[in-house]
C-alpha positions in Angstrom: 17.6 -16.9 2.4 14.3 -16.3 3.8 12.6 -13.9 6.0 12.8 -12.8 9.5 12.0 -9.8 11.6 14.1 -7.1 12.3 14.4 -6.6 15.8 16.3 -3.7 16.7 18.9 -3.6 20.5 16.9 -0.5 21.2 13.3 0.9 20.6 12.3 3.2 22.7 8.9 3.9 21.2 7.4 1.0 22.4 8.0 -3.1 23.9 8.0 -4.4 20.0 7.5 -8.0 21.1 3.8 -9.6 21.0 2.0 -8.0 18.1 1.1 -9.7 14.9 3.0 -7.6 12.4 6.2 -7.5 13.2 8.8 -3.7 12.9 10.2 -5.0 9.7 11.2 -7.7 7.8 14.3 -7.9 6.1 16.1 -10.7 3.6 19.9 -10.0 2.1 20.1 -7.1 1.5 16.5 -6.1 1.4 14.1 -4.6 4.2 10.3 -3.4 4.6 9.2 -1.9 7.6 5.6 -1.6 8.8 3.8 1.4 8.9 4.7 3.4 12.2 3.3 6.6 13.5 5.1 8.9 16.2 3.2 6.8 18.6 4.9 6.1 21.8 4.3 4.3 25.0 3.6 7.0 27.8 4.2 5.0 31.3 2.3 8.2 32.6 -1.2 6.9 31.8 -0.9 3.8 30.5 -1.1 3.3 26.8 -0.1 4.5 23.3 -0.1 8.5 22.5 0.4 10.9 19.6 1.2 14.6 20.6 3.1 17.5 18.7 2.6 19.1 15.3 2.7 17.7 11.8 6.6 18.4 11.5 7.0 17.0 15.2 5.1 13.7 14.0 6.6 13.5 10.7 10.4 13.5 12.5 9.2 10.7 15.5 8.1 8.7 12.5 10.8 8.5 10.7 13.3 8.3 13.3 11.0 4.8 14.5 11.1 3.7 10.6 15.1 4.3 10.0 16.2 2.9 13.6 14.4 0.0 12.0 16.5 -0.3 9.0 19.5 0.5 11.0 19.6 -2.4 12.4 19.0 -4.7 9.2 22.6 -2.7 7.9 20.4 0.0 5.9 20.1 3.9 6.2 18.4 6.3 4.6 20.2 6.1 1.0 19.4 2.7 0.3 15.3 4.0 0.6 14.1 2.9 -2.7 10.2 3.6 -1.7 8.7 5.6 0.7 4.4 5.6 1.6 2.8 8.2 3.4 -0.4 7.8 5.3 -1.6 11.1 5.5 -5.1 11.9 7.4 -7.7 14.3 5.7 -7.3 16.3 8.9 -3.5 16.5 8.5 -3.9 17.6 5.3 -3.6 21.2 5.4 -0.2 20.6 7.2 1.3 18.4 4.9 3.8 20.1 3.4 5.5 20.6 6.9 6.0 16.5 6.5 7.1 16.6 2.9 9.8 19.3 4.6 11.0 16.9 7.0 11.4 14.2 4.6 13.2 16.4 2.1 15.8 17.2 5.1 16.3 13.9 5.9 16.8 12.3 2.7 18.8 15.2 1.1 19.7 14.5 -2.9 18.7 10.8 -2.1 14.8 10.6 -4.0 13.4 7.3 -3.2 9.8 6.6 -5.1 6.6 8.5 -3.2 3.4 6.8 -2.8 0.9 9.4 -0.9 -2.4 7.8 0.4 -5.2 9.7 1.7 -6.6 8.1 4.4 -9.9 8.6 6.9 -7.5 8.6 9.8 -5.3 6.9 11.5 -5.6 4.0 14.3 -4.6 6.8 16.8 -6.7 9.6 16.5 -4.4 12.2 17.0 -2.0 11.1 14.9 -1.6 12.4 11.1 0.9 10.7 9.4 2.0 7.1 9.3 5.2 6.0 7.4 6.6 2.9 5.7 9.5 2.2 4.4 11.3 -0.6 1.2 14.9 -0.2 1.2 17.9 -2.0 -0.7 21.4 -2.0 -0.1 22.7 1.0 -2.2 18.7 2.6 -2.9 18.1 0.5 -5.9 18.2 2.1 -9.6 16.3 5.6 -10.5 14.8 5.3 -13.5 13.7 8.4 -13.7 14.9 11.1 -11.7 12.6 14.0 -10.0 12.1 17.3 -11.1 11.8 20.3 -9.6 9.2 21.7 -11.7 5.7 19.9 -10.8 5.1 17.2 -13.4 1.3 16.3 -14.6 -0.6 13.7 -13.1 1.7 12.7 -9.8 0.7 14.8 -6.0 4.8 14.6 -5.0 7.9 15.4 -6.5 9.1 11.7 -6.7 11.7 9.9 -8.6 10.6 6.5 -9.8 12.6 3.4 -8.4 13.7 -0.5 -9.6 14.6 -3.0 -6.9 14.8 -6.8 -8.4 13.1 -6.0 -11.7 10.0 -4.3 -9.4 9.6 -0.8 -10.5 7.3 1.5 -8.3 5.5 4.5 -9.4 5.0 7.7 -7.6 0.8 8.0 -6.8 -0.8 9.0 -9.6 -3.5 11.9 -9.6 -5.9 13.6 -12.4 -3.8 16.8 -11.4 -1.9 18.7 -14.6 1.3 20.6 -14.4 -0.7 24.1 -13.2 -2.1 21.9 -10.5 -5.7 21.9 -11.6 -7.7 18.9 -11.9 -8.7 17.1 -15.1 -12.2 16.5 -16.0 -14.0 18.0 -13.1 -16.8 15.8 -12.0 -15.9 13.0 -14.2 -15.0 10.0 -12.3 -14.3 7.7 -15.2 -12.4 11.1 -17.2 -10.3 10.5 -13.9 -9.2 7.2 -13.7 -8.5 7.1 -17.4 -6.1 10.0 -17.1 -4.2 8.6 -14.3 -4.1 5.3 -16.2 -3.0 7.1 -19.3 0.0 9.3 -16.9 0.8 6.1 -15.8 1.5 4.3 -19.0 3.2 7.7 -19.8 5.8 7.3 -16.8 6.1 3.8 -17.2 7.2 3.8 -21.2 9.9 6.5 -19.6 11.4 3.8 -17.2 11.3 1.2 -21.0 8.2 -0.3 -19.7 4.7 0.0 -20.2 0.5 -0.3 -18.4 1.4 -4.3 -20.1 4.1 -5.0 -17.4 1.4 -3.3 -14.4 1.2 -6.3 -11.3 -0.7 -4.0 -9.3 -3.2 -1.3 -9.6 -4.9 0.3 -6.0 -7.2 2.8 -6.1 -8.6 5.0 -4.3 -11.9 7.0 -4.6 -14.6 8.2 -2.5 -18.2 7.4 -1.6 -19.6 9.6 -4.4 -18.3 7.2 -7.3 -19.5 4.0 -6.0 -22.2 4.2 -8.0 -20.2 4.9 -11.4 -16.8 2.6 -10.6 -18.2 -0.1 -12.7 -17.8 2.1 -15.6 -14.0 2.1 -15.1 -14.1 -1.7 -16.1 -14.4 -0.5 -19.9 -11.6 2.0 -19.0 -9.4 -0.8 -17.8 -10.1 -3.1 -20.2 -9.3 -0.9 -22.9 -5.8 0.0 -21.2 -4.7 -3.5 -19.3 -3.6 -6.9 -19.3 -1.8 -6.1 -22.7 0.8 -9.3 -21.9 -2.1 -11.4 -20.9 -2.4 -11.2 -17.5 -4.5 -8.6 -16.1 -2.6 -6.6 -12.6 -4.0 -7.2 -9.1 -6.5 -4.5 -7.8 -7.9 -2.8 -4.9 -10.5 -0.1 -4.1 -10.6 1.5 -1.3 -13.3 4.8 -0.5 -11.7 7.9 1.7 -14.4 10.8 1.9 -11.9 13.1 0.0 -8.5 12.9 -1.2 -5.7 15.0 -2.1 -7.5 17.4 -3.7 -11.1 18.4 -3.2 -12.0 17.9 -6.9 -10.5 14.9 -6.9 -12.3 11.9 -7.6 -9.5 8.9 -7.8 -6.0 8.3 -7.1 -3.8 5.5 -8.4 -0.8 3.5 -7.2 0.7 1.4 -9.6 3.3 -0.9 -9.3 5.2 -2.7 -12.4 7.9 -5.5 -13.6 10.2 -5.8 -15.6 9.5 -10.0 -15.5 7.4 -12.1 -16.9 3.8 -12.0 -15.5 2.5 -15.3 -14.3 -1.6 -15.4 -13.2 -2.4 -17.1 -10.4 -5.3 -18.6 -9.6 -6.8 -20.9 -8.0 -9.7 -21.5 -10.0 -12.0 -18.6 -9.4 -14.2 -18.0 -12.2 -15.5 -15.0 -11.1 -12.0 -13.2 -12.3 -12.9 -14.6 -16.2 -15.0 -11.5 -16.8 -12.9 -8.8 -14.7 -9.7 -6.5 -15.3 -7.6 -7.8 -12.7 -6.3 -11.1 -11.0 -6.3 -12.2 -8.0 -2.6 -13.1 -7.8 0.6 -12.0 -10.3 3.8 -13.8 -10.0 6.7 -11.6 -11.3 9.8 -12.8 -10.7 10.4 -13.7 -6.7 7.3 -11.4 -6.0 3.7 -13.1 -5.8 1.6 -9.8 -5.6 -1.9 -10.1 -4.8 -5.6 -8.0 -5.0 -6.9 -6.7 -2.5 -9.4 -9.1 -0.4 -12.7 -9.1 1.4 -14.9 -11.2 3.3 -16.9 -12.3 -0.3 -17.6 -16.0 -1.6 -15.5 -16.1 -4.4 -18.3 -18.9 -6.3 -21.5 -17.2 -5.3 -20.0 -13.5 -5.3 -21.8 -13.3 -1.8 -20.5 -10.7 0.7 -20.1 -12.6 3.8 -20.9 -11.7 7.6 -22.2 -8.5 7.2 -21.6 -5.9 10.6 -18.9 -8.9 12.0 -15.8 -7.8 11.9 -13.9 -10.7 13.4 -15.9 -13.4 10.8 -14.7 -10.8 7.7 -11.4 -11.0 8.8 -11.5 -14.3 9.2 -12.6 -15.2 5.6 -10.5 -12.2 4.4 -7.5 -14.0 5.5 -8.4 -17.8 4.6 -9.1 -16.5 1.0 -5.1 -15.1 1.2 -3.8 -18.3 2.8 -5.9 -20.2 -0.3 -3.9 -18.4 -2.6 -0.9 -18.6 -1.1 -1.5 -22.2 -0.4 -2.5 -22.4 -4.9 0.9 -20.1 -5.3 3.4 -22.6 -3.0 3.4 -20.3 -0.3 2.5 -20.4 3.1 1.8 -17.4 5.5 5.8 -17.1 6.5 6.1 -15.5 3.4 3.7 -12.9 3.4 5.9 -9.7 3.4 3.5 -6.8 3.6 -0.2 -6.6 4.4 -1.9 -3.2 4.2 -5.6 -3.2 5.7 -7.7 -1.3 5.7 -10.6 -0.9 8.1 -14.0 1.2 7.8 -14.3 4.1 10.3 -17.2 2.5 11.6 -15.8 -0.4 12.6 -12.5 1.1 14.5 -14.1 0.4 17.8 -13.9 -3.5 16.8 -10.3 -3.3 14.9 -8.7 -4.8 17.2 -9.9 -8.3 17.0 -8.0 -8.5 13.5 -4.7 -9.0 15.6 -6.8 -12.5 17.5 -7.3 -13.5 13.4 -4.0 -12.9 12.5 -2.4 -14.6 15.1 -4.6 -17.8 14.2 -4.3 -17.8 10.7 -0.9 -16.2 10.4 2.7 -16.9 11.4 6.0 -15.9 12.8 8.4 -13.6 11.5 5.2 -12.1 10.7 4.3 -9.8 7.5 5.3 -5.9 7.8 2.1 -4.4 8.5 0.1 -1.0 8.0 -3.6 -0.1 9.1 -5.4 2.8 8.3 -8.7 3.7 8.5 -11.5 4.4 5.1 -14.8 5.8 4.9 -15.9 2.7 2.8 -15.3 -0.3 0.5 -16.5 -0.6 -2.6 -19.2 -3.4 -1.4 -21.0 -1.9 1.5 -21.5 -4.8 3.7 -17.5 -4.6 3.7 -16.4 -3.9 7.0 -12.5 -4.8 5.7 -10.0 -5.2 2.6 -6.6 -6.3 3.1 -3.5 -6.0 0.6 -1.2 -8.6 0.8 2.4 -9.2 -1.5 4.1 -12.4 -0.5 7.8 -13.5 -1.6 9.1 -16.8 -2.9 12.2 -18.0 -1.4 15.3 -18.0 -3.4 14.9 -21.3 -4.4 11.9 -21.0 -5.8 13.4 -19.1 -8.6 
């Protein structure tokens, strides 16, 4: 089996044909949709808008992403993870959107990832959605409580779908809701590392079997997130192969306390680095590519010269995303891949540079192919490198017979 894009009879939203993401991919009996917003087309004026409430967007959103998986055979009980784009400004709101989800997926509790984001693509809009769904919701390995548990932002189950097990986000938040270590970035990160471990040794597992770990922070730590390396190091790479990583700045996050957030992602297979000779990764806490199973997952990627550590094209977005891309298609090339297999991107863009976003789509169609990955932008108030104008988060899948 391979992949190929979900195309649904009808979507009224918008003319899905053209883009370079595409609404969903699906293979068997396994989907991922993109990230969608209530966005519509409005014939009225022209172009793409977002209108109503928090609740009003929350409901257009995931009526776009479950019309998706309708039409790859799936509903919303085979939902085996669920992540929420939520803008600062939407914040205070947010629990109308956590409402809406609740009413739609009833006793059915898929994994939650929550990211904070800058905003979205559309200004107006608060929330964007994406879906990963298997035929009968995958195994619960642990289900939810009602009662709030220490160190995750949603009451969240956590999931297994083909030996992958996903984590709720992790948060330095304790059962009272209060944060831990106030003002201590590397505190933080160590106690969502630690709750992480914790929730992972409930599902038989452990931080040894981690193939990803994204995080996000804000502006205020860049000057300290080195010091997490010892942090890391100390907690990681346990099996021998360090996860893939990503660091993306938001101005605040769920809390305004908060200094970090963490979404980790495990296996229950063997962990295979991949690599295609980058030295600079000798001395770090993550790689630049895990295979686990059928799943190559990746780090994220900027515009840098991975021999001289350089960051490249500073203030051009197009040339970043143009090197940010050729450094994925080298790995995928290293891995056996190509870019049909690319099942998810995630990028994410500086605020700055939104005006020039949209010349990532003229890259992508260059470097990339059809069906094309299941795509989600969102908007940060930095990378980690400040000449950064992009980082993009790509997981790719073997075919079958790959195994």
């Amino acid at each position: 089996m391979t992949l190929h894009a979900i195309k649904p009879a009808s979507f009224p939203w918008f003319p899905y044909e053209g883009f370079t993401f595409c609404l969903g991919l699906a293979e068997g009996d396994a989907a991922w949709t993109s990230g969608h917003t209530s966005a519509a087309h409005d014939e009225t004026v022209g172009k793409m808008v977002v209108k109503g409430t928090m609740a009003e967007q929350a409901r257009i959103a995931y009526q776009k992403v479950l019309t998706i998986l309708e039409a790859a055979g799936l509903g919303p009980a085979d939902v085996t993870r669920i992540t929420e784009n939520v803008t600062i400004s939407g914040l205070p709101e947010y629990a109308d959107a956590v409402a809406v989800r609740e009413e739609i997926f009833g006793a059915h509790q898929p994994a939650i990832r929550t990211v904070v984001v800058e905003r979205l693509v559309r200004r107006t809009a608060f929330l964007e959605v994406e879906l990963h769904a298997v035929a009968g919701g995958g195994r619960q390995l642990r289900v939810a409580s009602e009662a709030r548990d220490a160190g995750t932002w949603q009451r969240s189950s956590i999931t297994e779908h083909d030996g992958t097990v996903y984590l709720p986000t992790i948060v330095p938040i304790d059962e009272s809701g209060e944060v831990v270590h106030p003002g201590d970035f590397v505190g933080q990160y160590a106690y969502c590392l630690d709750r992480a471990d914790q929730l992972l040794r409930q599902a038989g597992l452990s931080l040894d079997n981690a193939v990803t770990t994204y995080d996000y922070s804000t502006p205020a730590t860049r000057d300290v997130y080195r010091k997490c390396h010892q942090v890391r190091k100390e907690r990681l790479g346990g099996a021998g192969v360090y996860p893939g990583a990503g660091g993306i700045l938001m101005s605040r996050l769920h809390h305004p306390d908060q200094l970090v957030a963490l979404d980790v992602t495990a296996s229950r297979h063997p962990l295979e680095l991949v690599n295609p000779g980058w030295k600079r990764y000798e001395t770090l806490t993550y790689s630049p590519g895990v295979r686990a199973g059928r799943t190559l997952f990746m780090s994220g990627f900027a515009a840098l010269d991975m021999e001289t550590q350089e960051a490249l094209h500073p203030g051009d977005l197009q040339a970043q995303a143009e090197a940010t891309y050729g450094t994925i298609l080298e790995l995928l090339r290293y891995a056996g891949l190509g870019p049909a297999d690319l099942v998810e991107t995630t990028e994410y863009c500086v605020e700055s540079a939104l005006p020039e976003y949209r010349v990532v789509a003229g890259v992508r169609e260059r470097l990339l192919s059809p069906p094309w990955p299941a795509s989600t932008g969102a908007m940060c108030a930095a990378l980690l490198r400040p000449e950064f104008l992009l980082e993009v988060f790509p997981t790719a899948l073997y075919p079958e017979a790959a195994q």
